[in-house]
Structures are given as structure tokens and as C-alpha cells.
Wavefront OBJ file of the C-alpha trace (Angstrom):
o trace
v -9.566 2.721 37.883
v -9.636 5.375 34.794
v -12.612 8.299 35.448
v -14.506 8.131 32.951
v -18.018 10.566 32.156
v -20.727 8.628 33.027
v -23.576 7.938 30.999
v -26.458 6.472 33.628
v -26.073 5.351 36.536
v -28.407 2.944 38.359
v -28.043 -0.841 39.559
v -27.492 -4.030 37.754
v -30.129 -7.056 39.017
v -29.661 -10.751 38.995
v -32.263 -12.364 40.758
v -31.682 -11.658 44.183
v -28.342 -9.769 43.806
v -27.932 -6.232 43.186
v -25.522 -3.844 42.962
v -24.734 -0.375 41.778
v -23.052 0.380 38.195
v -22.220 3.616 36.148
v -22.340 3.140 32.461
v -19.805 4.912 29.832
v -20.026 5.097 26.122
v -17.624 2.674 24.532
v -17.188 5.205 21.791
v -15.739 8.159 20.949
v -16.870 11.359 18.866
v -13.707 13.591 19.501
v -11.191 12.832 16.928
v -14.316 13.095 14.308
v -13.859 16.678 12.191
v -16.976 18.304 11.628
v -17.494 20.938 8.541
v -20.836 23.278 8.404
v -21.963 25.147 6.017
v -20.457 28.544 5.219
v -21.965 31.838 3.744
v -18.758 32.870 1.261
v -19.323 36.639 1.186
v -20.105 37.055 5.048
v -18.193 34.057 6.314
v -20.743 33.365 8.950
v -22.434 29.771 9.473
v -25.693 29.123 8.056
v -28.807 28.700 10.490
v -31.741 26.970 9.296
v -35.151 27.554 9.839
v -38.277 26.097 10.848
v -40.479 26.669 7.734
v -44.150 24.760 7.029
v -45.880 24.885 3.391
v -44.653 25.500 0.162
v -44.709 29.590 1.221
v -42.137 28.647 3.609
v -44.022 30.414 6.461
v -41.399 30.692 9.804
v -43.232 28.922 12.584
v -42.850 29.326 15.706
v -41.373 26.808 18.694
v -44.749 27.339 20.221
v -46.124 26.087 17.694
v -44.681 22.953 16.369
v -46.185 20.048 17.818
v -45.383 16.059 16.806
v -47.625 13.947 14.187
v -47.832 10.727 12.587
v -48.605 10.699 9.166
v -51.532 8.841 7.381
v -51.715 7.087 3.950
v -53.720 9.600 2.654
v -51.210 12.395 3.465
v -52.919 13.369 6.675
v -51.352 14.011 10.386
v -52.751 12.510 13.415
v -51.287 15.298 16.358
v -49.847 14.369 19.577
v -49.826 17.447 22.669
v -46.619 17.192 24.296
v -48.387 16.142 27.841
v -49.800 13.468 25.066
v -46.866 11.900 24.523
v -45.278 12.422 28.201
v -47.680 10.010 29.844
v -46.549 7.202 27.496
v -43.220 7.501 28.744
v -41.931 4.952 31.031
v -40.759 5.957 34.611
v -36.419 5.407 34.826
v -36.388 2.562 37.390
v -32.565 3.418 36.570
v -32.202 -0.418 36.707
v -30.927 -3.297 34.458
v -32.898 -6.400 35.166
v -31.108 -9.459 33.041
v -34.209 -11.759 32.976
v -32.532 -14.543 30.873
v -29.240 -15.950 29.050
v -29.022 -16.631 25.610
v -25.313 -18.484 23.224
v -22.914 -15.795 22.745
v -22.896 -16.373 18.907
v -26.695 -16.650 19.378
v -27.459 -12.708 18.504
v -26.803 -11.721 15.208
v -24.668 -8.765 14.854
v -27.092 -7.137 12.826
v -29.260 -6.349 16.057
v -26.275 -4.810 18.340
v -26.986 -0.588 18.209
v -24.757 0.837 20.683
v -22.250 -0.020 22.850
v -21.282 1.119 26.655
v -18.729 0.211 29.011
v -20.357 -0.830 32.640
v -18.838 -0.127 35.448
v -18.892 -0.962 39.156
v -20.081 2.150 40.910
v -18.065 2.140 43.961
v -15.510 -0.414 45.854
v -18.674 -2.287 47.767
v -19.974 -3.100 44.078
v -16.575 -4.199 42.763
v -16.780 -7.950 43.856
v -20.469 -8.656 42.625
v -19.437 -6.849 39.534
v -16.278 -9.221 38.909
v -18.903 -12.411 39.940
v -21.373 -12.073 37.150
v -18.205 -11.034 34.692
v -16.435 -14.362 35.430
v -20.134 -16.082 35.184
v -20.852 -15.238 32.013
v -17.266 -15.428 30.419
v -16.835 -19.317 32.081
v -20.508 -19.927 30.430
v -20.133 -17.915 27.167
v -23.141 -16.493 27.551
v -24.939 -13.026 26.800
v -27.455 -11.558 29.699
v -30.534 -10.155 28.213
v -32.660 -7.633 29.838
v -34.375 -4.124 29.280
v -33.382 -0.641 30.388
v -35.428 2.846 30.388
v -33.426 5.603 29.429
v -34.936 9.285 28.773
v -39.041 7.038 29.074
v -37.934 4.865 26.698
v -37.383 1.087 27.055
v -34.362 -0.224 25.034
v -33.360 -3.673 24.911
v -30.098 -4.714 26.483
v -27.128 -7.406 26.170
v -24.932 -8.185 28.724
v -21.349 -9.560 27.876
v -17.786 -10.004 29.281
v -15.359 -7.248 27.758
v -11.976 -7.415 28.781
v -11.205 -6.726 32.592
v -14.796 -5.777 32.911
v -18.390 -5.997 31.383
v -19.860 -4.481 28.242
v -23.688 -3.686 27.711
v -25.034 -3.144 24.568
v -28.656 -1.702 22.974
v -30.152 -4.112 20.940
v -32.694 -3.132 17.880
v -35.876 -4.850 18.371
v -36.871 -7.430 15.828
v -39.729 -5.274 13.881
v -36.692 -2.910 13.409
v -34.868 -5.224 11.099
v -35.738 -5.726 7.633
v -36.234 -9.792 6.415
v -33.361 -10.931 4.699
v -34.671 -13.403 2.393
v -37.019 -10.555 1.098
v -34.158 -8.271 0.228
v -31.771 -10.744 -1.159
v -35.067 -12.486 -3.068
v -33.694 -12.147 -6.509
v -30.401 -13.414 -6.417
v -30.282 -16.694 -8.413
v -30.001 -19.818 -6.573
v -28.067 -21.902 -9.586
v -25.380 -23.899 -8.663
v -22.089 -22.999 -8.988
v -19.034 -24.290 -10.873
v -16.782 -25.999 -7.549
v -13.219 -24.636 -8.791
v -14.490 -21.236 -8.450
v -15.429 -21.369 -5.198
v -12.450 -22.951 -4.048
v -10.154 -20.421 -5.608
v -12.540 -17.641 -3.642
v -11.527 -20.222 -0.524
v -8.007 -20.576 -1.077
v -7.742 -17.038 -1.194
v -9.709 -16.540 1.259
v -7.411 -19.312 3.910
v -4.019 -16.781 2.521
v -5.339 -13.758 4.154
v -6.511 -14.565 6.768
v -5.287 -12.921 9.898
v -6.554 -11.882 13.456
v -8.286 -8.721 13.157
v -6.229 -5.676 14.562
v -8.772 -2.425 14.184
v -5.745 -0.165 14.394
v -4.376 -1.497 11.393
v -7.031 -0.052 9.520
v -6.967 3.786 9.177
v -9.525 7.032 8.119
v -7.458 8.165 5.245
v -9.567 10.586 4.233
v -10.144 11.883 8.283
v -6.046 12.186 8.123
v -5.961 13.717 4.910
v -8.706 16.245 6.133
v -7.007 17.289 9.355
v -3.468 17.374 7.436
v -5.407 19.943 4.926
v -6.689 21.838 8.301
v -3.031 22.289 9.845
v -1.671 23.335 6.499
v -4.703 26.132 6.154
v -3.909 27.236 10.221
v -0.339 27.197 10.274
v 0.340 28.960 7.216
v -2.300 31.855 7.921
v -5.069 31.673 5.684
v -7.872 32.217 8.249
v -9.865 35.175 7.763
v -12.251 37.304 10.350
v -15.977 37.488 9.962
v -16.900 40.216 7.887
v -19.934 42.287 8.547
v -20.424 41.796 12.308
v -24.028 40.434 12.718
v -26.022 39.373 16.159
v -25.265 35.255 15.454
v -21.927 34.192 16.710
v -19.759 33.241 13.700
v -18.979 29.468 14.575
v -15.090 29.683 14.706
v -12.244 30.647 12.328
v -13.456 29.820 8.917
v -10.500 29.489 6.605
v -11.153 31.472 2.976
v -7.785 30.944 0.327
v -9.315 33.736 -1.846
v -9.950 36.064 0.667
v -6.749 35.343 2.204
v -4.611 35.959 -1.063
v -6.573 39.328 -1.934
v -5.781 40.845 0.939
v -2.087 40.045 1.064
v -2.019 41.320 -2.480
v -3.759 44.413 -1.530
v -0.664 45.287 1.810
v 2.270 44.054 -0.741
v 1.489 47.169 -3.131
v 1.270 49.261 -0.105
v 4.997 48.453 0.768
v 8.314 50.093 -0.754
v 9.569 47.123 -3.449
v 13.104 47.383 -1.070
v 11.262 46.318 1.998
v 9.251 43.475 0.305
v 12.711 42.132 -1.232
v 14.756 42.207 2.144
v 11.797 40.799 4.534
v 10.993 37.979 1.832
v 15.230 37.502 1.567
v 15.064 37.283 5.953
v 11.941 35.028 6.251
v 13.973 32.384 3.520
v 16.814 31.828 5.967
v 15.015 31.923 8.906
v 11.963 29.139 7.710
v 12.176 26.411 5.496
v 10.717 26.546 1.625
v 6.934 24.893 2.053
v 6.007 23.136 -1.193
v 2.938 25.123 -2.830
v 1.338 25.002 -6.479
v 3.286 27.289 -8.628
v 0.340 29.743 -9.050
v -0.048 30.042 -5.211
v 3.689 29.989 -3.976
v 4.444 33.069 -6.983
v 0.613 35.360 -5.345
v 2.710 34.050 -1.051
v 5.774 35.718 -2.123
v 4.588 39.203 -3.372
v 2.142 39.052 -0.099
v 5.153 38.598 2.112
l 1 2 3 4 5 6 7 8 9 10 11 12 13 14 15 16 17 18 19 20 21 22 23 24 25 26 27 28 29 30 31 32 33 34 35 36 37 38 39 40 41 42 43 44 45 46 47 48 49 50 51 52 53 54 55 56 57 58 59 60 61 62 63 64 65 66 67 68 69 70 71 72 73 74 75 76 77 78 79 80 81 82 83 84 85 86 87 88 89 90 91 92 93 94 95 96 97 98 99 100 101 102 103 104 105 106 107 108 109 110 111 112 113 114 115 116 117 118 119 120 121 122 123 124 125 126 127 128 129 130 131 132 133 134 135 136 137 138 139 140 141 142 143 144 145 146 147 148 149 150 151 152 153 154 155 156 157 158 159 160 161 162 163 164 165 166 167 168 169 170 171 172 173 174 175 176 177 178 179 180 181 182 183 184 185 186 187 188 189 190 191 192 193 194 195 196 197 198 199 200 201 202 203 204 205 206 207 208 209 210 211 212 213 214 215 216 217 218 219 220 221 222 223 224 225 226 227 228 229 230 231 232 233 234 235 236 237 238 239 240 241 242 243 244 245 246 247 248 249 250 251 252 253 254 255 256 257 258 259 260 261 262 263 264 265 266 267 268 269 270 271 272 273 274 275 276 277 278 279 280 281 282 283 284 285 286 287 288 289 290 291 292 293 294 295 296 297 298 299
């Protein structure tokens, strides 16, 4: 079986069976490119502060407590201790206390999803039991789970080779429909419309292949990265400072000034041969005319 991180661990209950199982998030945060934000001149990442009032008075951690606003503007405070005893103990167990249609649950209530696991060989046969159950049924498990003193509500549901639970938003979390949608006219229709919609809809239709379907800007982002890596234009942080810089931040201007400024320090001769040995060693890279002309006299 793949090792995976685990997310919680604790035991999965039906009735009077119980067994141990390790859950692991079903998605996956890696291949996501973050930016921050970058001060320009000093090329170092930009903290934010914890500021109250329209002075923008720094306050301090010790200081910032939680509150729930009032109509009229006002905060009702919470201690932390407050807030601690409301918090449910982890009984580090999911209880599925009833079955409900697979196509029963509208998709609009599924949060997040996690891969469960059976935590150890012992488990493995329960595990594959309740998996085969529910798949021969086509039903969903519901239950609740605590995680960090909170209680979350839970669906249970065959996933390939194993079992996949997912946290459900609870019903005053979901905006009504028919409120939203409220002013969209109800007239009828003329029928060849809607059966040209239909007939287009039947020709494309298709079984749905995720990987098919790709980030183009993610790609183009990442291309844009490489490009900005492999051809040099990172610069150091300037000025030093106590806060750690964040990484490499990449600067074209910066870069270009400063190969400008070591080309006029070299003999014309030198700059001709080195940029005449580089040309049969690598191959031309394709670069806006303004920028491959300022690359040349820097090399």
C-alpha cells in the first residue's frame, strides 16, 4: 500500500464493529505556484501588520482577542479560555449513524474530500466489508467527526479500491436557491430552441476525463518561471535587513542594468570573442528585439 501523510487518525464505527483508519487528503497543493508581494527597490517580501482604528495603531498579539459583531456596529468579546470550553473533546472517531441514496446529496453540500484508509493489516478486512457494503447498496454513510473541537459533518462513500470520506456543509451554510434565481422569468419557451440546445448537447457528450482538461494559465506561469531562472535574471536582496527575504525574486530591470553596467567595464575585443564562443556553444533563444539587442552587449 502507497504511504501516504496522514491527516487524523482514529476509528471508523458501525454499530457494533470498529476498526482503526488513517485519513489522507484527496488533494493536492504542490503543483499550485504561489506569488507574494514584492517591495521593487529592496526586493524583500512584504509583511503585514496587525493595525486597529483609522490611526492604524500596531497592536499587539497580547492583545487581540475574538468578537462578534452587532447590528449597531458593536463587538460582543470572547476570552480565549471563553471560547476553549465550547470546543468539543476529539473522540478521534467516525460514528456513521445512518445511510442515505448516493445521488441523494447534492453536490453543492460536499466541502472537502479525504482518502480513508485502513490503519494496519488487522483493520484491512473490516475496512474492505463496509467498502463492498456500501458500493453493492449504492449508498452514502452519514455521520459526524470532531476535528481541532469542531464537529464537521461527514459522508461515507466507495472510491475506487478503497473508501472516500468527505466534509459536508451544514444546511444553514447554503444559500436558498429559489431566492437567488427569483427573478429569472418563468415564460415558456419556443420547443425548437431547446432541442437544438439538446441536440447539441447529445454530440458532445463524452465520459468525463479530468486530465483532459488543463491550467493553461498555471503552465504558462511556470513556463514564464523557467525562462526567468534558466536564463539568469534573478537578482540578490539588496539592503540586508533582519526579515528573511522569501526566496530568489526575479527583477528584468535590475537584471539588465547591471549587465549593462560589467559590459562597459570590459575591453570591446573580449565582449566580441566571448559573445562569438557562447553562439556556437548554446543555441539562439528567441527574445523581443529590444531585450535580445540590451543580452548581447551584457554578455
Amino acid at each position: 500500500m502507497a504511504t501516504a501523510r496522514s491527516f487524523w487518525k482514529g476509528h471508523l464505527r458501525l454499530a457494533l464493529v470498529t476498526i482503526p483508519i488513517r485519513l489522507v487528503s484527496a488533494t493536492a497543493s504542490e503543483d499550485k505556484i504561489a506569488l507574494h508581494q514584492v517591495d521593487r527597490k529592496t526586493k524583500q517580501r512584504i509583511r503585514y501588520q496587525k493595525v486597529a482604528g483609522e490611526g492604524g495603531r500596531v497592536v499587539p498579539q497580547a492583545d487581540i482577542v475574538q468578537g462578534y459583531e452587532l447590528d449597531d456596529g458593536n463587538y460582543v468579546l470572547f476570552e480565549p479560555d471563553e471560547l476553549d470550553k465550547l470546543k468539543l473533546n476529539t473522540r478521534h472517531t467516525v460514528e456513521l449513524t445512518e445511510f442515505v441514496d448516493a445521488c441523494s446529496i447534492d453536490p453543492l453540500y460536499f466541502d472537502n474530500p479525504y482518502y480513508v484508509l485502513p490503519d494496519g493489516d488487522v483493520a484491512e478486512e473490516g475496512y474492505r466489508i463496509i467498502r463492498d457494503a456500501l458500493r453493492a447498496t449504492e449508498k452514502y454513510g452519514v455521520g459526524q467527526l470532531t476535528i481541532r473541537g469542531r464537529e464537521n459533518l461527514v459522508a461515507m462513500k466507495p472510491c475506487g479500491n478503497g473508501l472516500m470520506l468527505e466534509t459536508l456543509r451544514y444546511a444553514n451554510e447554503i444559500r436558498d436557491a429559489d431566492e437567488i434565481f427569483s427573478d429569472i422569468g418563468t415564460s415558456k419557451l419556443r420547443p425548437e430552441l431547446v432541442n437544438m440546445a439538446k441536440q447539441l448537447i447529445d454530440e458532445r457528450t463524452r465520459k468525463f476525463e479530468p486530465s483532459d482538461f488543463k491550467n493553461h494559465y498555471s503552465e504558462a506561469l511556470r513556463a514564464l518561471v523557467k525562462e526567468k531562472v534558466e536564463g539568469g535574471l534573478s537578482t540578490e536582496v539588496a539592503g540586508g535587513g533582519d526579515e528573511p527575504s522569501g526566496g530568489t525574486v526575479i527583477d528584468f530591470m535590475e537584471a539588465l542594468r547591471r549587465s549593462t553596467e560589467k559590459s562597459k567595464a570590459k575591453p570591446a575585443s573580449t565582449r566580441t570573442k566571448t559573445a562569438a564562443a557562447r553562439q556556437k556553444r548554446e543555441p539562439v533563444k528567441r527574445a523581443p528585439p529590444k531585450a535580445q539587442k540590451r543580452k548581447s552587449r551584457g554578455r
